[in-house]
ZAVO-902811 format. One record per residue (C-alpha): residue number from 1; residue in three letters; x, y, z. Coordinates in pm, whole numbers. Layout:
+-----+------+--------+--------+--------+
: seq : type :   east :  north :     up :
+-----+------+--------+--------+--------+
: NUM :  ALA :      X :      Y :      Z :
...
+-----+------+--------+--------+--------+
END
This chain:
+-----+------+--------+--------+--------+
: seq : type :   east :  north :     up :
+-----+------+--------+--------+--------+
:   1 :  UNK :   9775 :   5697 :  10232 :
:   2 :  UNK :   9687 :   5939 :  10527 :
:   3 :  UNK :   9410 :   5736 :  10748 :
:   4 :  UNK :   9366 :   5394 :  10773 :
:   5 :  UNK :   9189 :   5182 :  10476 :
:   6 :  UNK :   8857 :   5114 :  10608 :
:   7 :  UNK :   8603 :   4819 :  10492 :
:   8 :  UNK :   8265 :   4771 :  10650 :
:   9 :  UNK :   8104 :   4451 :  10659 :
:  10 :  UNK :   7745 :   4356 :  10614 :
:  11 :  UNK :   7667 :   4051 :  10725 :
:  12 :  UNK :   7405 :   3879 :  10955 :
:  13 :  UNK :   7541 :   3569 :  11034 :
:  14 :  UNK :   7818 :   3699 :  11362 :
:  15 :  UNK :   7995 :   3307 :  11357 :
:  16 :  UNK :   8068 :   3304 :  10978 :
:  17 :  UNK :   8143 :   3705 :  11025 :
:  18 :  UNK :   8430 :   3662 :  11262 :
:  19 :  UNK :   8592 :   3382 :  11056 :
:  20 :  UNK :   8604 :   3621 :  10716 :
:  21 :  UNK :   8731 :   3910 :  10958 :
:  22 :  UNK :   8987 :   3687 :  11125 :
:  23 :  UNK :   9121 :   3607 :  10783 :
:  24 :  UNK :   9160 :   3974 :  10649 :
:  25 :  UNK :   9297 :   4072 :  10971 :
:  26 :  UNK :   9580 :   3800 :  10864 :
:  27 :  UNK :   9623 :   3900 :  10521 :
:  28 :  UNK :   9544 :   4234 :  10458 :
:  29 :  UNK :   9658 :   4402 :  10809 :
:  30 :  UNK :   9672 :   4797 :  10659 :
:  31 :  UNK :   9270 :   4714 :  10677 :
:  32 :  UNK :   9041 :   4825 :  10957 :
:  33 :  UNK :   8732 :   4598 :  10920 :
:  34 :  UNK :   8376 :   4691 :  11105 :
:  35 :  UNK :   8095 :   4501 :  11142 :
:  36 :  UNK :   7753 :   4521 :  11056 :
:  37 :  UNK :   7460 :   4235 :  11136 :
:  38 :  UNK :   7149 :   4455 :  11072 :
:  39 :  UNK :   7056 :   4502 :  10722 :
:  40 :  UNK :   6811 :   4738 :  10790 :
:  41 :  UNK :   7064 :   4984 :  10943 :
:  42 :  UNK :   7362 :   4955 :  10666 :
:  43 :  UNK :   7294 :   5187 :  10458 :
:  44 :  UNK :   7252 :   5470 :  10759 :
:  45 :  UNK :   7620 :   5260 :  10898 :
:  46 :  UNK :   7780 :   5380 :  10485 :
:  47 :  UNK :   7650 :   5720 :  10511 :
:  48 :  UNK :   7815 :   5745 :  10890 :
:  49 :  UNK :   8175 :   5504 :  10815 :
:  50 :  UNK :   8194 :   5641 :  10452 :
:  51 :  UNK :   8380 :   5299 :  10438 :
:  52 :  UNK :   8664 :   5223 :  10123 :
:  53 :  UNK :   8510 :   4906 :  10018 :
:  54 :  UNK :   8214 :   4717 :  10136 :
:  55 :  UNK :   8145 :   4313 :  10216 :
:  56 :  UNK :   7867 :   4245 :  10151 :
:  57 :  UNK :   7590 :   3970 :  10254 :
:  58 :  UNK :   7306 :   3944 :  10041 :
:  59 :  UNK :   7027 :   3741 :  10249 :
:  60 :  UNK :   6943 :   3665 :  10585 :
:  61 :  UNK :   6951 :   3332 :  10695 :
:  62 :  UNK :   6609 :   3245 :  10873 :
:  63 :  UNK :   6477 :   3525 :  10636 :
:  64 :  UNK :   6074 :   3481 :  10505 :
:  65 :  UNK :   6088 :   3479 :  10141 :
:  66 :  UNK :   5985 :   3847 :  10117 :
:  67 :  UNK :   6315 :   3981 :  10307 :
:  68 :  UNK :   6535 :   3705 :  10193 :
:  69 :  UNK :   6725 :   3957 :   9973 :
:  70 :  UNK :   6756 :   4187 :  10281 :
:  71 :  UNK :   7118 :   4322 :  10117 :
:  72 :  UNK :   6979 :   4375 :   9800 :
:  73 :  UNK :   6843 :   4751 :   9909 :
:  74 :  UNK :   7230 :   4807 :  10050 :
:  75 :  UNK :   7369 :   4676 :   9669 :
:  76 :  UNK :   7142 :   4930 :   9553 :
:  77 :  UNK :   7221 :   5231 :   9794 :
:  78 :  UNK :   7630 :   5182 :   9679 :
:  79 :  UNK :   7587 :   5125 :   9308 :
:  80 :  UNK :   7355 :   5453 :   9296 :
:  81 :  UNK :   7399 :   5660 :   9553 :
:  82 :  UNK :   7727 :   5605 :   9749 :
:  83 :  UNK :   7961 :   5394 :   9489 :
:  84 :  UNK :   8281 :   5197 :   9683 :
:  85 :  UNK :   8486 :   4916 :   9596 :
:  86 :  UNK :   8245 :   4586 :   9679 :
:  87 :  UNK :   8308 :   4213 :   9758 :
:  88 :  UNK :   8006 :   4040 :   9764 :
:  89 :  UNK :   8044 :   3711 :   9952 :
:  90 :  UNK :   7681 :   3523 :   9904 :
:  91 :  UNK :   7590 :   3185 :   9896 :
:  92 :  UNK :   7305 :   3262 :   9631 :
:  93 :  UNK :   7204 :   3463 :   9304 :
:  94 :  UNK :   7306 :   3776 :   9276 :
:  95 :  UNK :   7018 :   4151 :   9225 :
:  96 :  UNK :   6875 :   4124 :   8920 :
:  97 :  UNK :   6843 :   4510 :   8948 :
:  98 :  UNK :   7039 :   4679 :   8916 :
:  99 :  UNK :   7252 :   4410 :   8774 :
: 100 :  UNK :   7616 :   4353 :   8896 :
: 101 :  UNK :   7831 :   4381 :   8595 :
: 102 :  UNK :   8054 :   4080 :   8498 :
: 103 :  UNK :   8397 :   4241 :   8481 :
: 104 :  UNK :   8380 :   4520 :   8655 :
: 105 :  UNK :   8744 :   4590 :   8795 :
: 106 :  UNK :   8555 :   4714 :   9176 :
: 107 :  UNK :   8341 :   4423 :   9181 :
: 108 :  UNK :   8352 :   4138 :   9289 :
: 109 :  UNK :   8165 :   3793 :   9378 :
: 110 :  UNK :   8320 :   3514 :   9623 :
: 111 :  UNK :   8022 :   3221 :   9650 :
: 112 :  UNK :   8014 :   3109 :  10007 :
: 113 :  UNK :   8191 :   2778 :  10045 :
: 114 :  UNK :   8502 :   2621 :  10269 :
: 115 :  UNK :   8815 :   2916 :  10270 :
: 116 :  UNK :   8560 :   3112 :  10073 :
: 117 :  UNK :   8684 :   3411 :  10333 :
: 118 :  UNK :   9040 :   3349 :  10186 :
: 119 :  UNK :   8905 :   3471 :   9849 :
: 120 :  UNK :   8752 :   3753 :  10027 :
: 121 :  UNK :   9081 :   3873 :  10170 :
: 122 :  UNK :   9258 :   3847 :   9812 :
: 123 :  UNK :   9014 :   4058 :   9633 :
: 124 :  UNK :   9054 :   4316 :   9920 :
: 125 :  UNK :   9420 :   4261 :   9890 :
: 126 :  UNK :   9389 :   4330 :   9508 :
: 127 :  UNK :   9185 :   4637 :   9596 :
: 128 :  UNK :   9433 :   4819 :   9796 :
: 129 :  UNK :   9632 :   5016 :   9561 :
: 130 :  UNK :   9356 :   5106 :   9391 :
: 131 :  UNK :   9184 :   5285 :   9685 :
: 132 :  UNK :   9418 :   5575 :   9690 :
: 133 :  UNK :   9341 :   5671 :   9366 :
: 134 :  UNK :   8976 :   5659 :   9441 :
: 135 :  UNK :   9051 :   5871 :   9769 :
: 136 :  UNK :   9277 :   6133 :   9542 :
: 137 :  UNK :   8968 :   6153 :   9297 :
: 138 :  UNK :   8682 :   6209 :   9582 :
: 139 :  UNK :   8965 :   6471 :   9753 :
: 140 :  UNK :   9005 :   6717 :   9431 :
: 141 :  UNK :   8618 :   6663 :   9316 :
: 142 :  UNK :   8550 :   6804 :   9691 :
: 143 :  UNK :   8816 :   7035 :   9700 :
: 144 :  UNK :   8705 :   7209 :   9395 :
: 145 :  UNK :   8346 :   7216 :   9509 :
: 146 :  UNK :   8457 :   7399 :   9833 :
: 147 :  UNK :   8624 :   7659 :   9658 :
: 148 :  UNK :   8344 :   7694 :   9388 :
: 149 :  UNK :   8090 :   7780 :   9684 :
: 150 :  UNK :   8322 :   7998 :   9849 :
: 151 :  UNK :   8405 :   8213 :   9521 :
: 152 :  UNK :   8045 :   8217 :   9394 :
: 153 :  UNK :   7834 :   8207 :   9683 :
: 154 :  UNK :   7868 :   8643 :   9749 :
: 155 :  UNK :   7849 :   8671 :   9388 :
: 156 :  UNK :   7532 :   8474 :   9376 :
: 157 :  UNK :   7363 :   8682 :   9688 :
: 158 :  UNK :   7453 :   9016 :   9516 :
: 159 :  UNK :   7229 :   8920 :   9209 :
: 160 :  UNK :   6898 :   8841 :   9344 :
: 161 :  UNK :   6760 :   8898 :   9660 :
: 162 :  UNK :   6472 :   8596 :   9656 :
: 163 :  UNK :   6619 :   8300 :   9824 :
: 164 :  UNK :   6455 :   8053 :   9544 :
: 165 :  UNK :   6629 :   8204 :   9313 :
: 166 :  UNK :   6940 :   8231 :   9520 :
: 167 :  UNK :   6957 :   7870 :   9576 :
: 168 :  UNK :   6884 :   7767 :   9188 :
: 169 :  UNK :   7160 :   8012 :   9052 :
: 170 :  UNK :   7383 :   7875 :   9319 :
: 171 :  UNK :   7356 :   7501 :   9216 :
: 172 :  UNK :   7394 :   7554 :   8793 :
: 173 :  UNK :   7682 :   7811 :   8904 :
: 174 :  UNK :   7846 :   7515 :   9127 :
: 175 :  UNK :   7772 :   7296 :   8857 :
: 176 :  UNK :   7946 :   7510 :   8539 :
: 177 :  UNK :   8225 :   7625 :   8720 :
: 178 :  UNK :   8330 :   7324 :   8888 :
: 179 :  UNK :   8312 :   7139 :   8542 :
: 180 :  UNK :   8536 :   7403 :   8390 :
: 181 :  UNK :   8807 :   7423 :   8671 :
: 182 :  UNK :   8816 :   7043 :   8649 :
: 183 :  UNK :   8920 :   7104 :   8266 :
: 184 :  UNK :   9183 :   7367 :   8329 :
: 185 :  UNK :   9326 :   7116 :   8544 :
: 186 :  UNK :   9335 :   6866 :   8321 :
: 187 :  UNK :   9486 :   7157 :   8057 :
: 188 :  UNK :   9751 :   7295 :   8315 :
: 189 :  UNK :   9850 :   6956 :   8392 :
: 190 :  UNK :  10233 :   6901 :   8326 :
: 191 :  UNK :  10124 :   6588 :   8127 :
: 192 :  UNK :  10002 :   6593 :   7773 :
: 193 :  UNK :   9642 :   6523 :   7743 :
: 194 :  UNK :   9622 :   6136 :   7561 :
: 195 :  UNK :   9455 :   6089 :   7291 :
: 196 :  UNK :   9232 :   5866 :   7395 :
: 197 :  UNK :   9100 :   6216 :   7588 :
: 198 :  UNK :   8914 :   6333 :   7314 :
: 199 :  UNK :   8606 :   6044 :   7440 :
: 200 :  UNK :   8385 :   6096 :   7675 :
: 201 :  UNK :   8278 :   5702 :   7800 :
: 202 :  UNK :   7990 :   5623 :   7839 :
: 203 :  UNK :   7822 :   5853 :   7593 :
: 204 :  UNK :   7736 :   6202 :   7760 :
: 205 :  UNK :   7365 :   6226 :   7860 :
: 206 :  UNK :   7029 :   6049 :   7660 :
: 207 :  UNK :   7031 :   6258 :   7361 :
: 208 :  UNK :   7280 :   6166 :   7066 :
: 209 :  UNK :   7507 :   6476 :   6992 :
: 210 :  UNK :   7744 :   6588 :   6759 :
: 211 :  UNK :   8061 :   6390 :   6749 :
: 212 :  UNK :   7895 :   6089 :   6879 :
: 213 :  UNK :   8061 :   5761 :   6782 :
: 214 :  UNK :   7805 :   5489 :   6740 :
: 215 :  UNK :   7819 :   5138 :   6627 :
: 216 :  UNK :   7623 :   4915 :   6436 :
: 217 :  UNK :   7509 :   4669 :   6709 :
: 218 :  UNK :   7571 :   4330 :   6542 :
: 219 :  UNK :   7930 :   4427 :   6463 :
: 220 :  UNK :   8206 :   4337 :   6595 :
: 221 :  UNK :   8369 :   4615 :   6828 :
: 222 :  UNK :   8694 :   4548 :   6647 :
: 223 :  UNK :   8564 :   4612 :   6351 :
: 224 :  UNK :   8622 :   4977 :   6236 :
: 225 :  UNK :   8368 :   4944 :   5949 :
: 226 :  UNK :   8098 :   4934 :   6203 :
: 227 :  UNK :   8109 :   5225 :   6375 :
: 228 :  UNK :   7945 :   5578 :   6227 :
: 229 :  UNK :   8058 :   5993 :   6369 :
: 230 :  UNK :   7737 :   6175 :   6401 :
: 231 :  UNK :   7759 :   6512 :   6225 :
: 232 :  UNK :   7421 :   6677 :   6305 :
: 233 :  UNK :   7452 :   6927 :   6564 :
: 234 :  UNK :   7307 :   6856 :   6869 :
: 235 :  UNK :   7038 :   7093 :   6913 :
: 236 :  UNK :   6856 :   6916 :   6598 :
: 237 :  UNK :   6853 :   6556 :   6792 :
: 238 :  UNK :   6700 :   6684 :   7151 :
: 239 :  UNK :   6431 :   6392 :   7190 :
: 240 :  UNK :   6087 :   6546 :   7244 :
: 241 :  UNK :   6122 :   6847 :   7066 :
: 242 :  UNK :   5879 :   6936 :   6800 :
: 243 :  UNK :   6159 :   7042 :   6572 :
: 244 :  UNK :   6400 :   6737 :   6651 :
: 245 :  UNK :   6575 :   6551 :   6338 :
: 246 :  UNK :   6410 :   6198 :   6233 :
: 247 :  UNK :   6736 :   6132 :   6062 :
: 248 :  UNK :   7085 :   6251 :   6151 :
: 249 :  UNK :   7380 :   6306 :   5925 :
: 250 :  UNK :   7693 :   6025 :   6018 :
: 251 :  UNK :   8028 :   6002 :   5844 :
: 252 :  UNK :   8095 :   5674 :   5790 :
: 253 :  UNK :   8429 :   5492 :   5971 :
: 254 :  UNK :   8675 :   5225 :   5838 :
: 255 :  UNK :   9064 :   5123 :   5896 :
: 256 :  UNK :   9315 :   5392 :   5967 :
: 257 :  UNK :   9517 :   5311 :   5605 :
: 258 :  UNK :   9192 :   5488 :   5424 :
: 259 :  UNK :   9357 :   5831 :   5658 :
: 260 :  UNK :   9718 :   5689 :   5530 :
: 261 :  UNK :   9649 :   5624 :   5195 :
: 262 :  UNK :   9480 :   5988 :   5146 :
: 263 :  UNK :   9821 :   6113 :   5257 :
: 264 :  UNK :  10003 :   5927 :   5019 :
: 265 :  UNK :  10196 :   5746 :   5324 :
: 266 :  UNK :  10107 :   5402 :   5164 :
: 267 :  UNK :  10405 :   5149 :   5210 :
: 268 :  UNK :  10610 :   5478 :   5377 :
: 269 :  UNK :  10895 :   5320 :   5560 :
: 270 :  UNK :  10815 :   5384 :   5962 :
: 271 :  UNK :  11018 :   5681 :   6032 :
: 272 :  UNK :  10894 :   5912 :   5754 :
: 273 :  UNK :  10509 :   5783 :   5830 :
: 274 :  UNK :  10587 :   5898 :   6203 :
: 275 :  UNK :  10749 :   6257 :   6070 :
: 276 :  UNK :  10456 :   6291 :   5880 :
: 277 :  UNK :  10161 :   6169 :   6051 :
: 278 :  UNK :  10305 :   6416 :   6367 :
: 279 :  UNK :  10234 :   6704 :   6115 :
: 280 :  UNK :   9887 :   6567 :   5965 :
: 281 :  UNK :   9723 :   6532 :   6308 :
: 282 :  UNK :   9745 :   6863 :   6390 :
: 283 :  UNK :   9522 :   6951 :   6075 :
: 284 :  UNK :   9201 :   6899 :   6023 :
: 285 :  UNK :   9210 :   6647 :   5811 :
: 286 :  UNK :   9378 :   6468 :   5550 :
: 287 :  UNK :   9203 :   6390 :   5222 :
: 288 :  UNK :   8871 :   6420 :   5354 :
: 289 :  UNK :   8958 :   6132 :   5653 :
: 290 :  UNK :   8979 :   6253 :   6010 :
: 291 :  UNK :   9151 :   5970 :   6228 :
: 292 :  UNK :   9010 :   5930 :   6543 :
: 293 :  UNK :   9195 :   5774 :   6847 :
: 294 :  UNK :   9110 :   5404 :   7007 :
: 295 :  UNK :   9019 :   5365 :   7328 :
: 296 :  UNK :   9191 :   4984 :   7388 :
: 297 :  UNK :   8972 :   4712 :   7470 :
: 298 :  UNK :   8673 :   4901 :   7363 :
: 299 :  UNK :   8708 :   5019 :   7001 :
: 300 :  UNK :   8996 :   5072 :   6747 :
: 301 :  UNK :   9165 :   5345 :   6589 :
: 302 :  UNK :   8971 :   5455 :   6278 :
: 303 :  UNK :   8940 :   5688 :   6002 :
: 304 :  UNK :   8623 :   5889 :   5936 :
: 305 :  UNK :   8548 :   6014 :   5591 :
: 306 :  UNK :   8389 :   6343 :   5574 :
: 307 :  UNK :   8234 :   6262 :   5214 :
: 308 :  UNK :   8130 :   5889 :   5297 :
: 309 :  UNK :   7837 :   6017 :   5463 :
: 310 :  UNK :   7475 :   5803 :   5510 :
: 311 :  UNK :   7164 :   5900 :   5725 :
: 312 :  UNK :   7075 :   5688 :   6053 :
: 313 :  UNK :   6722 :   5753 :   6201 :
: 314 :  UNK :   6725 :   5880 :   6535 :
: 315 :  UNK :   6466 :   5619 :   6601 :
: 316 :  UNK :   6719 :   5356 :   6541 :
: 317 :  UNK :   7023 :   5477 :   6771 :
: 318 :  UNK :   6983 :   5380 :   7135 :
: 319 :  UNK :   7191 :   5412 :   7466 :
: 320 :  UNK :   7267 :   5075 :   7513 :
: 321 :  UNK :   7260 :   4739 :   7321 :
: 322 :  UNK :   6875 :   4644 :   7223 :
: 323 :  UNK :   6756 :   4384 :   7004 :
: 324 :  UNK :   6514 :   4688 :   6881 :
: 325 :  UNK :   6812 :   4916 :   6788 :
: 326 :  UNK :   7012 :   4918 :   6469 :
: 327 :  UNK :   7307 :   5137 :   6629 :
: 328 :  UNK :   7448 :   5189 :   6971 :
: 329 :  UNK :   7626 :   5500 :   7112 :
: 330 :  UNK :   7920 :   5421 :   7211 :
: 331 :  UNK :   8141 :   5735 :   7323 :
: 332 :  UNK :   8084 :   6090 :   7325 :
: 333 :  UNK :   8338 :   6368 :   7160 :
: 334 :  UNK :   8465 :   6622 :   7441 :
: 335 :  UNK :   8531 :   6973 :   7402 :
: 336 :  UNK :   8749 :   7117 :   7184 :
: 337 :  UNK :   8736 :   6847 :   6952 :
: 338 :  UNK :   8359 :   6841 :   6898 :
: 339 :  UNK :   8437 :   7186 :   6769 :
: 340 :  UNK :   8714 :   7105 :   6552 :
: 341 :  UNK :   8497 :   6815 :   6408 :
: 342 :  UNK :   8231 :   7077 :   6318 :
: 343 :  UNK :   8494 :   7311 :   6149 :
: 344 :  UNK :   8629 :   7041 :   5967 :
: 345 :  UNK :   8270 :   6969 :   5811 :
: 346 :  UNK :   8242 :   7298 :   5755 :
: 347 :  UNK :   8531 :   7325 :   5570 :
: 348 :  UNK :   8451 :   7009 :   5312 :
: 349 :  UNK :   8070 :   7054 :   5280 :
: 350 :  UNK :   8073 :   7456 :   5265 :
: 351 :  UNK :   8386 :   7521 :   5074 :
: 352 :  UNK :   8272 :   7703 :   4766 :
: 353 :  UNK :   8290 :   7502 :   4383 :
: 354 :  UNK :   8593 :   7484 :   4208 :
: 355 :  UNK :   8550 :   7393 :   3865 :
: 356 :  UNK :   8833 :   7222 :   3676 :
: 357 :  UNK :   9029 :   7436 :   3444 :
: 358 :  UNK :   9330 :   7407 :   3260 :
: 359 :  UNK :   9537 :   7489 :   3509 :
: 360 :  UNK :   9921 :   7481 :   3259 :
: 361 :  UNK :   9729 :   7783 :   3039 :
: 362 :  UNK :   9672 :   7966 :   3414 :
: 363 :  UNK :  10039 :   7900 :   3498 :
: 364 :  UNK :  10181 :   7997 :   3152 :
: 365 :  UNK :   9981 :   8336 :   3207 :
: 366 :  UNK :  10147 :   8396 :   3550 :
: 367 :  UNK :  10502 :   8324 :   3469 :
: 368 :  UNK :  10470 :   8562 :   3146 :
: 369 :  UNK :  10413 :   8831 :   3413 :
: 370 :  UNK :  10648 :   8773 :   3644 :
: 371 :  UNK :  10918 :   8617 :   3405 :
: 372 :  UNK :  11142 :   8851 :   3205 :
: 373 :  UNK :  11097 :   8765 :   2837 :
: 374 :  UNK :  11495 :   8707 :   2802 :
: 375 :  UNK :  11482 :   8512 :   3103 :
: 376 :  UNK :  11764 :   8186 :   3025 :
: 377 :  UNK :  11548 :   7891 :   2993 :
: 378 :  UNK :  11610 :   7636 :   3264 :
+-----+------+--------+--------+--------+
END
């Protein structure tokens, strides 16, 4: 893993600090633990140690009741600013803000209590293999910002000669070509993207946007019925424009069989629905029904008919769960399939009418002409 695991450890108490130390030492030994008694200098300590994971003390002992939640500041600083793998090892409540999620998988909360340090050294132990994947993730998002600024930066200083301007054009330039060389990684990665891929989770930014998949928030988020694909593009649903949509178009979702049964694969035996559906996904769509791909433990695989269409009002979709919102955005659609959901609208709401016709008399016509006349009968 290249240098040694580090974990830095916030705590103001130096007896009960040596004891959870001593433990780690014992059972985690690939982990080089320092020590920190002063809140008010752990956040400067993180910026300095850029430590792997944190343990973390949340009040001072002989604390007034003003700077009793001395650690809450440091919670704050790594959850916002500096985000690490985190043990918190407290004897009290926990920040109400900003609130430490439940089951988050690089959180965690040991109560203080006899061979509470034990627990401490498990969840580090459980943390371990995860931390190289963290490192390998901060490494390429770095590396790729290095080479962004050493590509663009002469560029940049050829443009414009005002330094204000200079450094503005350098930062959205950083910004728009580091987000597209992280793609063409992803794309010229000898893996095939997964189809769980095409989501972008949480949803991408405040504003709803095309290809958004929201859900009715007192369903179930099992239940594919629930959920709605926003269709409006997203320049119409900009909040705080004068022009923005009070209602946007959403196609709505239910089971994957509706995608099935518009191919006719109803009751197919296993191997022919495989054959088949490997063709039908790369259309797109079947019937009218677009399937889009679950994301386990968060939503299910669904279809999405492009004529089972209601309006939501914007004023009732919101970024998180509210007791004031009728729908909640769930996941965003990533590039190219946001663009491949718009063609496929396109294609079923733009398509010009066909009117029925009797279609044998049409035939007949054509087969006259191309037929000979003594042609044998068949």
């Amino acid at each position: 893993m290249g240098r040694k695991i580090v974990a830095l450890m916030i705590e103001d108490e130096a007896a009960s600090a040596e004891t959870v130390i001593k433990t780690i030492q014992e059972h985690v030994p690939e982990l080089r633990v320092e020590l920190e008694t002063d809140f008010s200098k752990a956040e400067a300590r993180i910026k300095e140690l850029l430590p792997d994971v944190v343990i973390l003390d949340l009040y001072q002992e002989d604390a007034t009741q003003e700077g009793a939640a001395a650690g809450a500041p440091v919670w704050t600083h790594i959850w916002q600013d500096r985000f690490c793998p985190l043990v918190f090892h407290t004897a009290r409540e926990l920040p109400e803000e900003p609130r430490p999620p439940d089951d988050h998988p690089f959180v965690k909360v040991v109560r203080k209590k006899s061979k509470s340090d034990i627990q401490v050294a498990q969840h580090l132990k459980e943390l371990i293999p995860h931390i190289a994947a963290i490192r390998a993730v901060e490494q390429e998002v770095f590396g790729v910002l290095q080479g962004v600024l050493r590509e663009i930066a002469d560029i940049v200083w050829k443009v414009t000669n005002d330094n204000a301007s200079r450094d503005r054009m350098l930062m959205r330039a950083a910004r728009r070509r580091a987000a597209a060389m992280m793609d063409e990684a992803t794309l010229l990665d000898k893996k095939p993207m997964t189809s769980w891929e095409q989501w972008l989770i949480p949803p991408l930014g405040n504003d709803v946007l095309m290809g958004d998949l929201v859900r009715v928030s007192e369903a179930a988020p099992g239940d594919p019925t629930g959920y709605r694909l926003i269709l409006t593009p997203s320049c119409d649903m900009v909040r705080g424009r004068a022009r923005c949509a009070t209602q946007v178009l959403a196609a709505k979702c239910g089971p994957i069989t509706k995608y099935i049964t518009a191919a006719t694969l109803a009751g197919a035996a296993e191997r022919k629905l495989r054959e088949r559906l490997l063709i039908l996904l790369t259309q797109e769509e079947c019937g009218g029904y677009v399937a889009l791909p679950p994301l386990p433990g968060v939503f299910p695989v669904m279809a999405a008919g492009m004529r089972d269409l209601e309006f939501l009002p914007m004023t009732e979709i919101a970024n998180k769960n509210s007791n004031d919102a009728r729908y909640v955005r769930v996941a965003s659609t990533d590039s190219p399939f946001r663009e491949k959901l718009a063609w496929t609208y396109m294609q079923i709401a733009a398509r010009p009418g066909m009117p029925e016709c009797d279609a044998q008399e049409f035939i007949d016509s054509i087969v006259k002409t191309v037929a000979p006349t003594d042609a044998k009968k068949v």
